[in-house]
N, C-alpha and C positions, 0 to 999 in steps of 0.2 A: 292350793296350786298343785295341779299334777308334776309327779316326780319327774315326766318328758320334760316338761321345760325347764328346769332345771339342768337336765342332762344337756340339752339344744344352748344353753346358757354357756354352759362349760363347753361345749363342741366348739363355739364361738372362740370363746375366748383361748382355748387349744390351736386351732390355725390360725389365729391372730398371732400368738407367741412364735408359733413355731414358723411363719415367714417372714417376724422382721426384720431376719439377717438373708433370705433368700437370693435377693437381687443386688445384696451387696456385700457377699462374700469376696470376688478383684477386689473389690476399695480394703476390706478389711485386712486380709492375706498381707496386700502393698504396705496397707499405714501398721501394723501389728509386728509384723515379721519379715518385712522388704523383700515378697514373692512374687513374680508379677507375672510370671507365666499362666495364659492362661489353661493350658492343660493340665498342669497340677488342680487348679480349679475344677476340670472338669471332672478331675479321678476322685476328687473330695467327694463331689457331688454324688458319683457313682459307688464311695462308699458309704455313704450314708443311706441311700438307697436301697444298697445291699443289707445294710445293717436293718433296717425295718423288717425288710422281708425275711429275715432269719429270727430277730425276736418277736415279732406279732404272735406268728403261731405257738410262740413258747408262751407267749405270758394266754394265749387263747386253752391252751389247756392246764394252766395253772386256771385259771378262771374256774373250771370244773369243781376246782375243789377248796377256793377261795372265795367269799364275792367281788364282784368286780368292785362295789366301792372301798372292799379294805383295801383290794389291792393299790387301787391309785390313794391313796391316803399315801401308803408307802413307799411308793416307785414314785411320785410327783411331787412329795419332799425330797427323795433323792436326787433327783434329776433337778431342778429349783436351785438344791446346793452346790451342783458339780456344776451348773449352767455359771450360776454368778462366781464360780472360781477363777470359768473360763475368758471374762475379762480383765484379768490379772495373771495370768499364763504370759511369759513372755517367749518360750522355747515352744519351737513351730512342732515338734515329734511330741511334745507332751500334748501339748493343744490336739492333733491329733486323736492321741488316746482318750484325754477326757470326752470331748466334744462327741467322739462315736459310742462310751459309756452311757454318754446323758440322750442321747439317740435310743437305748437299748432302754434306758427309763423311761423316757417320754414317750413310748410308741405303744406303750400300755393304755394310754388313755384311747388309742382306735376301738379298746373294747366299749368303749362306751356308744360305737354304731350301734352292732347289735344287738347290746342291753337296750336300747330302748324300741327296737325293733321287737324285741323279745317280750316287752308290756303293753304293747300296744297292739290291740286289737288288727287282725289279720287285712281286714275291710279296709283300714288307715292306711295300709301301710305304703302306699305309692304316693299320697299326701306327704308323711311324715321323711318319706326319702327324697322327695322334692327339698323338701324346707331345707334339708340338711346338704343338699348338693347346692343352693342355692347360696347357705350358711359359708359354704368352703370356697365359694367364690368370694364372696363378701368380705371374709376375712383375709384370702390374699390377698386384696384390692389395703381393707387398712392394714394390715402388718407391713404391707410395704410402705403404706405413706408413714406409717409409728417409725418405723426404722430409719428413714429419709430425714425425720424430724429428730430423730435422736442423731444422726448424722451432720447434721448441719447445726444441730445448737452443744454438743457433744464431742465424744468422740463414737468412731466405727467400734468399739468393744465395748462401751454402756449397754450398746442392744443388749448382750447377751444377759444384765441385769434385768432388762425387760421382760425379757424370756422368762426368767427365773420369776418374775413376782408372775407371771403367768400361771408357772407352773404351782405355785404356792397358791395362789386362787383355787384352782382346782384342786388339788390336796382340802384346804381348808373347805370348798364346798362338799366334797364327798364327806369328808368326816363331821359336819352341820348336819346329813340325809340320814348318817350311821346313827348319830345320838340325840335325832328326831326320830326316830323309829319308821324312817321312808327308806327301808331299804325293801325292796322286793325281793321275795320269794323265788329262789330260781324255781325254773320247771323241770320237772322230773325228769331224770334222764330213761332213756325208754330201751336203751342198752350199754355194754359194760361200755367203759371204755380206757384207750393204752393210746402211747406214743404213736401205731399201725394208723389213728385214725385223720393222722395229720396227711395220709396218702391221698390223693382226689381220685376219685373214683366213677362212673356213673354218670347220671345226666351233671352232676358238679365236675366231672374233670370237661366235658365238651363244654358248658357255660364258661370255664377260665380259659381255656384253647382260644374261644370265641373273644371271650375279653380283651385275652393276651393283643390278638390280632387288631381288635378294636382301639386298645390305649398305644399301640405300638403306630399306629396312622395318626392318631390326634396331636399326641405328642411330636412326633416328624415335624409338622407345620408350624410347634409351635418356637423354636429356638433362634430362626432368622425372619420367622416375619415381617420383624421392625425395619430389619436391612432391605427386606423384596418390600416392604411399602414405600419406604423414602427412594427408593430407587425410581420407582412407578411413577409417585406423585413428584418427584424432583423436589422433594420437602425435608427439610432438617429441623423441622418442629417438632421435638421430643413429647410434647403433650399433643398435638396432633396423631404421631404415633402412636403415643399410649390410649391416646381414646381409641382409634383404630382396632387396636389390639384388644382393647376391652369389651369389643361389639356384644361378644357372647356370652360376656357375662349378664350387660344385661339384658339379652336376648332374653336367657336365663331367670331372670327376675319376671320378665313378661309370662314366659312360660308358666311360670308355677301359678302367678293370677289368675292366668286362662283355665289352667288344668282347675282352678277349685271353682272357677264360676262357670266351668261346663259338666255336661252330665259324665262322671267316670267310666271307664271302661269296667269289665265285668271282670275282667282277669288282668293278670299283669301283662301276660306278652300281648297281647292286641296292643298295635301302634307300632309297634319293634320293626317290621320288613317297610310299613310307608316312611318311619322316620330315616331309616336306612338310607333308602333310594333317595331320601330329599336331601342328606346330605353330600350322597354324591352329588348330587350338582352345585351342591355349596361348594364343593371341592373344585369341579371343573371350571364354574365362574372365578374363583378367585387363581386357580391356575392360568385364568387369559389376564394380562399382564396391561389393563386399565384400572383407573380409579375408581369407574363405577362400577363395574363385573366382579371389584375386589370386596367394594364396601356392600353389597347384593348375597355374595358366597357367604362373607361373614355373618350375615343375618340368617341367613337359609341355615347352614353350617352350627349356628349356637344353638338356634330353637331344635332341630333336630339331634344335634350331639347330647343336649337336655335331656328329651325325651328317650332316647337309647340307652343313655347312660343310668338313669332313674328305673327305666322298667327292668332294666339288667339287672340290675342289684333286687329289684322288686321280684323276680321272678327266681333268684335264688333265694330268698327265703321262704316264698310261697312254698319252693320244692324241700325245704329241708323242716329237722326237726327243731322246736323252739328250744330243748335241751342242747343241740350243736350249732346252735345259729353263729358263734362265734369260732367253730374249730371252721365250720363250714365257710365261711364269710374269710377268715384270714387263708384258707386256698388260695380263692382266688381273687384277695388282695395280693399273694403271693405271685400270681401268674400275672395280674396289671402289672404291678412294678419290675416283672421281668421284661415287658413289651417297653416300659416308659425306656429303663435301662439302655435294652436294645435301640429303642429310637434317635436314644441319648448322642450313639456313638453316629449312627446312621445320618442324620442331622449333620457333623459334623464333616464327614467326608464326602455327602453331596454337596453340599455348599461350598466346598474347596474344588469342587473337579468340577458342577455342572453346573449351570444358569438357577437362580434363585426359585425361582417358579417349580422346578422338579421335584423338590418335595409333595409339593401338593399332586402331581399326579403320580409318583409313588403312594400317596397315601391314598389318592383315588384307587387304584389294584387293590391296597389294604384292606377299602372298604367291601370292594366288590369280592372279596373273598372272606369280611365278615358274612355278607349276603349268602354266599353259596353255601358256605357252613349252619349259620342259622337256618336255613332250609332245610338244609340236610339231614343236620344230626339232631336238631333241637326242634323247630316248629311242627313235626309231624307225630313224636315221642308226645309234649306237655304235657299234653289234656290225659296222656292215660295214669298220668302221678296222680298221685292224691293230694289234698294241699293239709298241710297240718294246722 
């Protein structure tokens, strides 16, 4: 069995872990520590947030001179142990400190995108970031129903046991690949390299610009949703909702069928400006404030955000070296979770001040200035890079 699926096994089983306390962090705050505000919730949020996007790039150029699987052997028994303390923490400022530790362990395992972007052949590689985007939805979807069931037969702090055997999963499989002899060979690095290279620079600094803009719209729309659809549909069907809600994921699922049982594209950014434009109107539909123009946006909206989001990541490592795919790759992971960040806050203050719907056409702007930039700075440059 190729050492990919293995790694796609572990990716799995990594965002499974890591969201089965996502949607119920209020319940856990209240029952744990009697907090109930929810903006302290929202600051957790945002530092944890914060806290990836400062250790990704650290453990990305530890990677240089480690292999990614010692590393997570090491860092995912760490994190596994500090995880399962965390439901026995009864002091809210400790909990705190641990929980953003085990954030700084656990965010080692993103090196496992592009390790296996990095073994797999070039041709693959818009197949293999489907699977994997398709993977990260699938696991939010169970990490939240594992956590809900650890909620209701349980208590709200078990989860974080969950977590931890998660984390130990993954520990225990990297270290099976190390003393099976499936560790791969890094690729040569093709220059020196320092701290200087965590800078983005180049067609990589306009690719995260561009991202930035891109996860800073997606995200916008996605924090009251559930509130702008029972509004619409005059429904308090929380599973009605959450199907709703869920359209894109399995938009998403269709997508990636489609993409393997049609002929591929040649390169990776082909698709990028049609899927664009088709999401703006996924946006504009769901901004007119019917059931049917809602449930129409979201389908238009998943299968296009799929495809943009897939060839994005596809298209930065077409341009980069298989030696920096990971310093290169955590940029602009760096730059998404500043747009999520941003939206984080943005989200909240339109939906206090404006009508429920104005996200969606703030995030239409969003798009339309992903458009004009991808024009710009990037679609006219690609073709003169070389692909490595």
């Amino acid at each position: 069995m190729p050492v990919r699926v293995f790694l796609i096994a572990m990716t799995l089983v990594a965002v499974v872990s890591d969201y089965m306390m996502h949607p119920f962090y209020p319940i856990f705050f209240a029952a744990r520590f009697g907090v109930t505000d929810p903006r302290i919730t929202g600051i957790y949020f945002s530092a944890v947030c914060a806290t990836v996007m400062v250790a990704f790039p650290i453990w990305a150029m530890v990677s240089r001179r480690i292999p990614e699987l010692r590393i997570l052997v090491i860092t995912q028994v760490l994190a596994g142990m500090l995880a399962a303390s965390c439901a026995f923490i009864t002091s809210y400022p400790i909990f705190w400190l641990v929980s953003l530790v085990v954030i700084v362990f656990k965010g080692s395992y993103l090196l496992v995108y592009p390790y296996i972007l990095r073994i797999t052949p070039a041709e693959k590689h818009v197949g293999i970031i489907s699977i994997l985007s398709v993977i990260i939805h699938l696991g939010g979807v169970l990490g939240a129903i594992f956590g809900g069931m650890v909620i209701d037969w349980l208590q709200p702090q078990y989860i974080y046991l969950g977590m931890a055997a998660g984390d130990f999963f993954q520990a225990g499989l990297s270290l099976y690949l190390l003393m099976a002899g499936r560790q791969e060979t890094p690729a040569p690095a093709t220059t020196p390299h320092s701290w200087y290279d965590l800078i983005p620079g180049g067609m990589v600094l306009k690719l995260s610009v561009i991202t930035l803009l891109f996860y800073y719209a997606d995200f916008l729309i996605r924090p009251f949703f559930v509130r702008y659809w029972e509004s619409v549909a005059s429904s308090d069907s929380r599973i009605l909702s959450g199907t709703i809600y869920a359209i894109p994921a399995a938009v998403a699922v269709l997508a990636l069928y489609m993409n393997k049982t049609r002929r591929p594209y040649n390169t990776p950014w082909h698709g990028i400006l049609p899927a664009l434009l088709l999401a703006l109107c996924g946006l504009m539909l769901q901004a007119y404030p019917t059931v049917i123009t809602i449930i129409a946006g979201r389908c238009l909206y998943g299968w296009a955000f799929f495809q943009c989001a897939v060839r994005f990541d596809a298209l930065l490592f077409h341009i980069s070296d298989p030696a920096s795919y990971a310093i290169e790759y955590s940029k602009i992971h760096f730059f998404q979770n500043l747009g999520v960040l941003a939206a984080s806050f943005s989200a909240g203050v339109l939906a206090e001040y404006l009508p429920l719907n104005i996200p969606f056409v703030v995030a239409f702007a969003g798009y339309l200035g992903v458009v004009l930039l991808y024009y710009m700075l990037a679609r006219t440059r690609i073709q003169t890079i070389p692909q490595y």
